[in-house]
C-alpha positions as CSV (number, residue, x, y, z in Angstrom):
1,X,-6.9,15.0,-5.5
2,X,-7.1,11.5,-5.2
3,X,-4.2,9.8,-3.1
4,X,-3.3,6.1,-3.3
5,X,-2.6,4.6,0.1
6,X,-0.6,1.3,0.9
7,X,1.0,0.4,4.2
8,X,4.9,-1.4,3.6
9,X,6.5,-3.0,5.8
10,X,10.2,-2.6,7.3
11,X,12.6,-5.3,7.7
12,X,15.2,-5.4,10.2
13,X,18.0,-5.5,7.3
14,X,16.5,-2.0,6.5
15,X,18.1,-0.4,9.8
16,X,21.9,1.1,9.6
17,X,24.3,0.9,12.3
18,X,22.4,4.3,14.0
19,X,18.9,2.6,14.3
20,X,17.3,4.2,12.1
21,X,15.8,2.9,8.1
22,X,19.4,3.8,5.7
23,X,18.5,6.3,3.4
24,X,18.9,3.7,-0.2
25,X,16.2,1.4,1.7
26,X,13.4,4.2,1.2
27,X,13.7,3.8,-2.4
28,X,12.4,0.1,-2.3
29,X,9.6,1.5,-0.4
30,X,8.6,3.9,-2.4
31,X,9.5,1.3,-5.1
32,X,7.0,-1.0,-3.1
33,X,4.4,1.8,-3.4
34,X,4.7,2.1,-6.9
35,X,4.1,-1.7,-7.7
36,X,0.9,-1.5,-5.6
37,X,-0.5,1.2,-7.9
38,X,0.9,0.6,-11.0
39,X,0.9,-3.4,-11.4
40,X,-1.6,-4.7,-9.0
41,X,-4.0,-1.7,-8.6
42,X,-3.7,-0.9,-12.5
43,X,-4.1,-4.3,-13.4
44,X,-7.3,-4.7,-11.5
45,X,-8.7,-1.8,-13.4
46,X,-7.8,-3.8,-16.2
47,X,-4.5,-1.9,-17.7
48,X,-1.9,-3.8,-18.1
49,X,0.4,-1.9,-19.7
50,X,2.9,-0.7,-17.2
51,X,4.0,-4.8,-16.9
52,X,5.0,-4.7,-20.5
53,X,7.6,-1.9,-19.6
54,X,8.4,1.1,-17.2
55,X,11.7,2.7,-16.3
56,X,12.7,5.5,-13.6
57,X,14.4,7.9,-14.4
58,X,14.6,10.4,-11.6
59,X,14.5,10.8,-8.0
60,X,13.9,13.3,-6.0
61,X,14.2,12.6,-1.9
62,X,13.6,14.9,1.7
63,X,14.2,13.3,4.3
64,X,12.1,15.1,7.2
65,X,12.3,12.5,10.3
66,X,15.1,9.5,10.8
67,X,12.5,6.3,11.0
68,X,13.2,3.8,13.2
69,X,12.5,-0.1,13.1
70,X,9.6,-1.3,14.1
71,X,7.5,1.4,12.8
72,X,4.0,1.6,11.0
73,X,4.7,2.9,7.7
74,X,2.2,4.0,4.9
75,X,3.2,5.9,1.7
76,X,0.6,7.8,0.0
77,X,1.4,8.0,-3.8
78,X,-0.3,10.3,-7.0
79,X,0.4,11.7,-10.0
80,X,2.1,15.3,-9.8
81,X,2.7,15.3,-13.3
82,X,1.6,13.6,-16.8
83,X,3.4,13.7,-20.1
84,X,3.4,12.3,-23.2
85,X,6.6,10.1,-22.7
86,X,7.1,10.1,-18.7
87,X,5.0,11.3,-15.6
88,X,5.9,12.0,-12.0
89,X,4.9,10.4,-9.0
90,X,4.8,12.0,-5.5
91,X,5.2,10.6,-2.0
92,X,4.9,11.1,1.1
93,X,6.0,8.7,3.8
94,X,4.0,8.4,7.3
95,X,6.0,6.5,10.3
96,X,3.8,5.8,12.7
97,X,1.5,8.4,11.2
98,X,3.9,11.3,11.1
99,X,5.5,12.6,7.7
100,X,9.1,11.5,7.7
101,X,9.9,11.7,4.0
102,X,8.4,13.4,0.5
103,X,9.4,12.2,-2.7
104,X,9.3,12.5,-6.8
105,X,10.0,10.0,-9.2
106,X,10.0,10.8,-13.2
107,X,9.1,7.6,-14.7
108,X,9.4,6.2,-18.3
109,X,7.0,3.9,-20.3
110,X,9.7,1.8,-21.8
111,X,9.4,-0.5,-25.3
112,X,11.6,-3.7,-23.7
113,X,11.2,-5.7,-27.3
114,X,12.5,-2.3,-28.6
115,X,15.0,-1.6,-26.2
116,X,13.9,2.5,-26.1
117,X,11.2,4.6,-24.6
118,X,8.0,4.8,-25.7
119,X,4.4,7.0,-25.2
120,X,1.6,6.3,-23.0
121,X,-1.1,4.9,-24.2
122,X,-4.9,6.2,-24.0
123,X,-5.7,3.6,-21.1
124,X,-2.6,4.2,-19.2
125,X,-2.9,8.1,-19.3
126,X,-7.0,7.7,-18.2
127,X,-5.5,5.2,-15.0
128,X,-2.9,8.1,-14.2
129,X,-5.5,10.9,-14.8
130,X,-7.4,9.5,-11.7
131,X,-4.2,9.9,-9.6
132,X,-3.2,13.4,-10.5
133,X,-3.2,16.2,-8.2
């Protein structure tokens, strides 16, 4: 299994009135996790397709350990699943290198001139291939 690894960083707008990151701000870290692997990484391995259109449709959160700002956070991210209209991602989130959170996410490749879903492609099922568990 091949994990992708990317260290995000917390902001002090992420912390709720207990000191510790509110639960909605994990999903733009695990939303910053995803943009690592799918735009930036993907593109560099020349696919471009996920910028022409990907929507989630499903979460799927534990929350294991409250994380507290400042902390050293990492999320490792691959593919638990691959279908022919959607895969899954999986998560796990590392605060100051212990597990504090494990995550899904069902995503959607997504026709925006089209306004509908649509399939992966060849490339973008070889990219996710490398990822899956």
């Amino acid at each position: 299994m091949s994990r992708f690894n990317t260290d995000v960083a917390l902001r002090w707008s992420d912390m709720d009135a207990f000191g510790h990151v509110n639960n909605t701000k994990f999903m733009t870290l695990l939303e910053e996790a995803r943009v690592a692997m799918m735009f930036t990484a993907a593109e560099d391995a020349g696919i471009p397709g996920f910028r022409e259109g990907v929507v989630v449709a499903r979460h799927e959160v534990d929350f294991l350990l409250p994380v507290v700002v400042p902390a050293d956070v990492r999320v490792e991210l691959w593919v638990d699943r691959i279908g022919n209209a959607s895969f899954t991602f999986a998560y796990e989130l590392f605060a100051n290198e212990k597990l504090a959170l494990r995550a899904k996410t069902v995503m959607v490749p997504f026709d925006t001139a089209e306004g509908r879903p649509r399939r992966l492609t060849g490339p973008e099922r070889e990219y996710l291939s490398r990822w899956e568990d």
